[in-house]
Structure formats: C-alpha cells, structure tokens
Legacy VTK file of the C-alpha trace (Angstrom):
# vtk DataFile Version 3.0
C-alpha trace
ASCII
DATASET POLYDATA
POINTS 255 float
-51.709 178.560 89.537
-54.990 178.039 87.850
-57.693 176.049 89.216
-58.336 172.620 86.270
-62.269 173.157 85.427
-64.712 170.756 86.956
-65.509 167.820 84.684
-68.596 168.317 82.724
-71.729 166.588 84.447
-72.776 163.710 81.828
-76.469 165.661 80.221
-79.435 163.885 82.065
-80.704 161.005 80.020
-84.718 160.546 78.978
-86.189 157.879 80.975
-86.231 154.331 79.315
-89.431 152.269 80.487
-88.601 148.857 80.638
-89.657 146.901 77.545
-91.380 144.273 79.945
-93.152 147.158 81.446
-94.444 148.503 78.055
-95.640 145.201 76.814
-97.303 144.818 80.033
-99.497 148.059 79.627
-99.790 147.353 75.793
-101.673 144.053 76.331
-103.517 145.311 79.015
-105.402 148.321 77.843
-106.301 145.895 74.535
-107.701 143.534 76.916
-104.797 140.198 76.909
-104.475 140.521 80.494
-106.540 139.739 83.120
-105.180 143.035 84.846
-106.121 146.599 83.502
-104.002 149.838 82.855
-104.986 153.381 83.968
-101.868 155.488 82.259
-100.438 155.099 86.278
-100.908 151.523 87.935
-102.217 147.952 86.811
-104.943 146.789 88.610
-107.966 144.027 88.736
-111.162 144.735 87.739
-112.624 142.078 89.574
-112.975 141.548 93.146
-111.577 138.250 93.335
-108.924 136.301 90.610
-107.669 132.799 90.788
-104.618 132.825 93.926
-102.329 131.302 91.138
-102.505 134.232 88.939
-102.426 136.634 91.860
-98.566 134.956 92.145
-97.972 135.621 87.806
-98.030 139.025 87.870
-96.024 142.123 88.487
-95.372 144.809 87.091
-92.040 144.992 85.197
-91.444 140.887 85.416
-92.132 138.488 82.354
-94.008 135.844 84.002
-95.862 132.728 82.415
-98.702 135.061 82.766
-97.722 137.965 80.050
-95.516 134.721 77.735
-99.417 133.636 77.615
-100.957 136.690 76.251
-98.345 137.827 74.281
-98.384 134.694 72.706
-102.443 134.841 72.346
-101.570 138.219 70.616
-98.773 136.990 68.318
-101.524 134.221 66.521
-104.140 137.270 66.717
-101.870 139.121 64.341
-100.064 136.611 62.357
-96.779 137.018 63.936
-94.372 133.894 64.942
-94.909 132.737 68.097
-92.561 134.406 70.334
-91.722 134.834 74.328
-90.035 137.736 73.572
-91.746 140.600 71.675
-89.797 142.094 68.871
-90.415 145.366 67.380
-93.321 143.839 64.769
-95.047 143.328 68.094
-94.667 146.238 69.472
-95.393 148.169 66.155
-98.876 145.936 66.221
-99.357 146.686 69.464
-99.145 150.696 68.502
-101.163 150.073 65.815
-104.455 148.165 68.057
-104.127 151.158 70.747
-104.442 153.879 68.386
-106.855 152.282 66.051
-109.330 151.839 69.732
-108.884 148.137 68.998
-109.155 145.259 71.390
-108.554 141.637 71.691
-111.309 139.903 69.806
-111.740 137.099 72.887
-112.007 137.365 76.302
-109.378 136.227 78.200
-109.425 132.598 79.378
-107.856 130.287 82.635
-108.084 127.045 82.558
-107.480 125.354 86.131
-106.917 121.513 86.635
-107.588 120.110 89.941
-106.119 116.662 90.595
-107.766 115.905 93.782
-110.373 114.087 93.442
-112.925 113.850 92.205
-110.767 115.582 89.179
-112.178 118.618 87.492
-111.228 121.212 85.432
-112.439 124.841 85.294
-112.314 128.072 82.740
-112.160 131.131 84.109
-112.438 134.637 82.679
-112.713 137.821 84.614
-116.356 138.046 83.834
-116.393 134.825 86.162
-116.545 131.102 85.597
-117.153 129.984 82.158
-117.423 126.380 82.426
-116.606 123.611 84.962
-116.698 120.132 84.675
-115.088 116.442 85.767
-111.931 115.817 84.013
-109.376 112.565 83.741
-105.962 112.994 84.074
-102.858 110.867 84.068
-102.638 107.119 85.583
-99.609 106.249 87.604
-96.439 106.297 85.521
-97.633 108.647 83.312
-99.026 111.081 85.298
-99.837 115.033 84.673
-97.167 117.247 84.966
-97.887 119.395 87.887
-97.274 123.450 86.515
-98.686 126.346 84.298
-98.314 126.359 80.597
-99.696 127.821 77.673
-101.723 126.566 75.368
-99.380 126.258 72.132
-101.327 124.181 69.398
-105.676 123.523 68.975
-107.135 121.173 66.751
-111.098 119.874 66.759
-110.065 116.235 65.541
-106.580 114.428 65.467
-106.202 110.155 66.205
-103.585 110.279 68.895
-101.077 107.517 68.727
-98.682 106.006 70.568
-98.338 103.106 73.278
-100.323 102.140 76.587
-98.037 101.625 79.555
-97.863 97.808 78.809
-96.654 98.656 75.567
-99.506 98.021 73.559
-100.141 100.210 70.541
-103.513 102.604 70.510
-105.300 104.783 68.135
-107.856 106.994 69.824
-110.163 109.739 68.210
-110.317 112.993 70.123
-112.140 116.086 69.642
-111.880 119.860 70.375
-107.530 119.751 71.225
-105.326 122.211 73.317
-102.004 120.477 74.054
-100.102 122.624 76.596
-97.363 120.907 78.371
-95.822 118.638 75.302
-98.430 115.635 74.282
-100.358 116.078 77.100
-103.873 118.575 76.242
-106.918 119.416 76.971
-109.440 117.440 74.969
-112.934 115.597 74.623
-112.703 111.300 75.018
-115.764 109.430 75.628
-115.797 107.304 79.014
-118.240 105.660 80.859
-117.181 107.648 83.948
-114.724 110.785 84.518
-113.317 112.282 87.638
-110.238 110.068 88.280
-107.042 108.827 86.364
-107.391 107.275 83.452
-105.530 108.940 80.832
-102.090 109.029 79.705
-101.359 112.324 80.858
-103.857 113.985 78.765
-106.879 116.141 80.649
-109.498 113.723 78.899
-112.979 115.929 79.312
-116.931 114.980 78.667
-117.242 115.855 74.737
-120.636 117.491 76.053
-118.041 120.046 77.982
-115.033 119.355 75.313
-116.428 122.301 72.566
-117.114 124.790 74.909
-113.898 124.640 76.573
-112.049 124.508 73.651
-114.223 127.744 72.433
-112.977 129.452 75.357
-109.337 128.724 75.369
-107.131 130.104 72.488
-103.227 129.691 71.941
-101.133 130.935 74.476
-104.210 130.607 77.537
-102.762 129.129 80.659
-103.424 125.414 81.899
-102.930 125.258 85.249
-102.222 121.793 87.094
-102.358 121.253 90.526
-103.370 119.090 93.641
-105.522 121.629 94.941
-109.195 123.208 94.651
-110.031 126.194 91.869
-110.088 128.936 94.403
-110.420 132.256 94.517
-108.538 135.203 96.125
-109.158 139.178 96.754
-107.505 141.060 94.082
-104.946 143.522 95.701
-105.250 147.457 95.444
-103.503 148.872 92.190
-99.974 147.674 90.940
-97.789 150.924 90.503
-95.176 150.960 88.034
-94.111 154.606 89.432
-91.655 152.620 91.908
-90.052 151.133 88.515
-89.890 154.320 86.633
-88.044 156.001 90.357
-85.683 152.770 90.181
-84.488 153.901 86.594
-84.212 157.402 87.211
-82.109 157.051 90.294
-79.997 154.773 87.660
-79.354 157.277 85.606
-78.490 160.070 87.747
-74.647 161.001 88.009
-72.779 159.725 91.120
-72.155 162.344 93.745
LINES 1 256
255 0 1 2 3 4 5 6 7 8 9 10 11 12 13 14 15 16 17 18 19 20 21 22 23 24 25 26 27 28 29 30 31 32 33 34 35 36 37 38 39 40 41 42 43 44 45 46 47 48 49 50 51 52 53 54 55 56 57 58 59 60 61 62 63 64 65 66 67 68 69 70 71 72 73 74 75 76 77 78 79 80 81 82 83 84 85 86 87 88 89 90 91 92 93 94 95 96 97 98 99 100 101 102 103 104 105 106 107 108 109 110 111 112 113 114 115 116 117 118 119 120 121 122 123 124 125 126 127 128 129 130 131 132 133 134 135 136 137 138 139 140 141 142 143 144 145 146 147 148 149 150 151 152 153 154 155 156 157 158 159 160 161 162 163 164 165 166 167 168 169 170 171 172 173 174 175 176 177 178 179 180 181 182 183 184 185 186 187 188 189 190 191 192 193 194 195 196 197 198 199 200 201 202 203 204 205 206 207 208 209 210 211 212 213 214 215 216 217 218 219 220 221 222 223 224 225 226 227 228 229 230 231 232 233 234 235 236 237 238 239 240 241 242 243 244 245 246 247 248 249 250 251 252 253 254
C-alpha cells in the first residue's frame, strides 16, 4: 500500500514589523521623539531624561509618549488629529525620511510639580528650557494628577465659567495650551505664584507665559505630579531585534 504524501509545509511568510514599531522609528529619525533610531535599536542621546518618560517608552508599545508626537506630527502636516496613524501618516512619514526632512521644533516636556512651592518646567533633550513658579488648582477643583498632550494653543481667549461659590468670572489669559480638558497651561497676572489658586488651570508669570508657550506645540506632554522635576540616567540602547525574533518564531510552522 502506498505511503499518503506529507502535507505541504505552509511557504515561509516575509516578516511584518509591527506598525507601532514602524511609527516609532519613523518619528524618531525625523526628530518627534526624545529617543533616536540607528536602523537597529532606539536609544537616548542624552545622558540623563526626565524618570517619567524613562517609564513612556518601549519599543513596540503605543504609549502617551509616541500619541504625543504623532499627534505633534499630524498638525505639522495638516492631517486630523489622530492616536492611531493611518496610511496618510505613514505615506508623510515616507515622504520627510526620504526628502532628509526633520521636525521643524525641538521636542518639548513640560513637567508640573505640585509640591510646593509649585513650579513648572520645559524640558527638551538639549536640556532645560525654562522653569518657573506656577499656580495650580484650589481644593475642589484641583489638577488632575497624569500626562496628557497638549491638544489646542491659543495666545488670547476670556475664560468663562463659575468660581467655586458659584459666582460667574471672565478672566483674560495669554499664551494657552489646554491639555487635560479646561484645565491649560497659560499666563494670569497675580500678585504672588507658587501655590493654589487657580481653578485647575497651571496659571504661569506672563513674563514666563510666551516662552513656554513657544516651546510647547500640540500634542507635547504636560506632566502633573506631587513630586520634584528630576532627572534619571538614560538606559543603554532599546533593541527592537527581540520584537522582530518574537514575530518570526510566530510565523514559523508548528513542529
């Protein structure tokens, strides 16, 4: 009796990189991440990072920390504001690297320290752009504690709204990043900063306000927290290899 042939081994597949992974090393060799790309791992290419964005990144993950710069490259290109990158932004994307392009502002972190006194700080990786007292929210309408990115700027607006005992303002502010709903960062004269005052705004000197808003851009982080701006030794390089083995192994036949 004759032997039934073997069944036919499935042909080997190409290897798919991850389309987290590619937008990762897209925005990094144009410059949108604070991390760089050398064709094999991500790494830092300064000696020491803010510890929060140490935790935002790794290779292959879609943290707060790539949302934020592909959002900062969506409005560099005209594209709708996205956390997930479509094939317009990857077609830009193409288009930047093999044009030699890069992104036209350096990339910004802006860290608010609720301890007080309160202060805020803007950090790039050519090092500390600006620091200064800041106000944030008064009991019962406090500052949401998180990361978020910045999603709409203006240099002038009359906020609106009601005080906590219900009385009805109208306040001028300049130079405008809201991040985390109506809370942003802005300028608002007072006679003294470096404690609550606000209404969950991070209310800023209007001799600091232009600067900071000159750094930020849409989609830069805002950090709050109830600790000091600190920072940490970046690690050694970031390989993606392990994520390319993972996929491999994947798509290998079972044995």
């Amino acid at each position: 009796m004759r032997r039934a042939a073997p069944a036919a081994r499935p042909a080997p597949q190409a290897l798919a990189v991850s389309p987290v992974l590619r937008l990762q090393e897209e925005l990094a060799q144009l410059g949108y991440l604070p991390v760089a790309w050398d064709g094999q791992s991500f790494y830092y290419p300064e000696a020491t990072v803010p510890a929060p964005l140490l935790a935002m990144f790794a290779p292959g993950q879609q943290t707060p920390l790539v949302t934020g710069a592909l959002e900062t490259f969506e409005e560099d290109h005209g594209l709708p504001i996205s956390p997930a990158a479509g094939p317009a932004v990857f077609k830009a994307l193409a288009a930047d690297i093999a044009a030699g392009r890069s992104a036209p502002q350096a990339y910004a972190y802006a860290f608010v320290d609720t301890q007080l006194p309160e202060r805020i700080t803007i950090w790039s990786p050519a090092g500390i752009l600006t620091q200064s007292f800041a106000n944030t929210g008064t009991p019962g309408a406090t500052t949401a504690p998180g990361t978020y990115p910045v999603y709409l700027r203006l240099t002038f607006q009359v906020m609106r709204g009601k005080n906590l005992s219900g009385t009805p303002y109208a306040d001028p502010v300049h130079w405008i990043d809201y991040f985390n709903g109506g809370d942003a960062v802005h300028g608002f004269y007072r006679a003294a900063y470096g404690f609550p005052q606000s209404l969950g705004c991070v209310e800023v000197p209007l001799s600091a306000a232009q600067r900071i808003y000159d750094e930020l851009q849409i989609g830069s982080l805002v950090t709050v927290a109830s600790q000091p701006f600190s920072l940490s030794p970046a690690p050694g390089p970031l390989l993606a290899a392990g994520l390319a083995e993972t996929a491999q192994r994947a798509q290998q036949p079972g044995r």
